[in-house]
N, C-alpha and C positions, 0 to 999 in steps of 0.2 A: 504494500500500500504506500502512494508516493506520501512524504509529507509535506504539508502546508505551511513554510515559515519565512522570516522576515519580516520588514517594520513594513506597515498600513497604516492608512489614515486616520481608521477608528476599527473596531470591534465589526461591525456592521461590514465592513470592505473584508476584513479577514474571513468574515464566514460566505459572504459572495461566491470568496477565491477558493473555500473548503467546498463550496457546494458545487462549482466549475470543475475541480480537479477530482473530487472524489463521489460525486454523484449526486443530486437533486435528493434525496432522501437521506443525507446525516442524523445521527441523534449526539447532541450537546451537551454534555454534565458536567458542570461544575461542580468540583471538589468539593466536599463537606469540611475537609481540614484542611487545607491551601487555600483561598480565594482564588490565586494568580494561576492553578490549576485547572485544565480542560480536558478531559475524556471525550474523544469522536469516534461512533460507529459507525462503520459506512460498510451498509449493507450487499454494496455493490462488489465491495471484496471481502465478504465477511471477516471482518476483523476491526480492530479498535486500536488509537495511539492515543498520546496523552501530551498534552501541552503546556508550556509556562507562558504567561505574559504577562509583560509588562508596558510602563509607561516609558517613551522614551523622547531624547530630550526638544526634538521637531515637536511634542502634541500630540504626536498619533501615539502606535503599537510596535512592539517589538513580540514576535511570537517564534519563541526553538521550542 
């Protein structure tokens, strides 16, 4: 499953580019103990990765 990372404008442009690369049906979970933690299923390649973001120093996102 390819992954989705690098700085975007906001939150909103990152999941665009998650639902371009990895399929129109993602599911999104946000960590219950990280905030800055993302969990993506994408049923398209069954399987799931996990993401940190943050704030970076342009206003947008940084997402590894």
């Amino acid at each position: 499953m390819p992954r989705v990372t690098g700085d975007f404008a906001d939150f909103d442009s990152w999941l665009m580019e998650v639902n371009d690369r990895l399929g129109g049906c993602v599911d999104v979970s946000q960590s219950l103990v990280d905030e800055a933690e993302y969990t993506i299923y994408a049923p398209e390649f069954d399987g799931e990765d996990t993401y940190t973001i943050r704030d970076n120093e342009e206003g947008g996102i940084t997402v590894e």
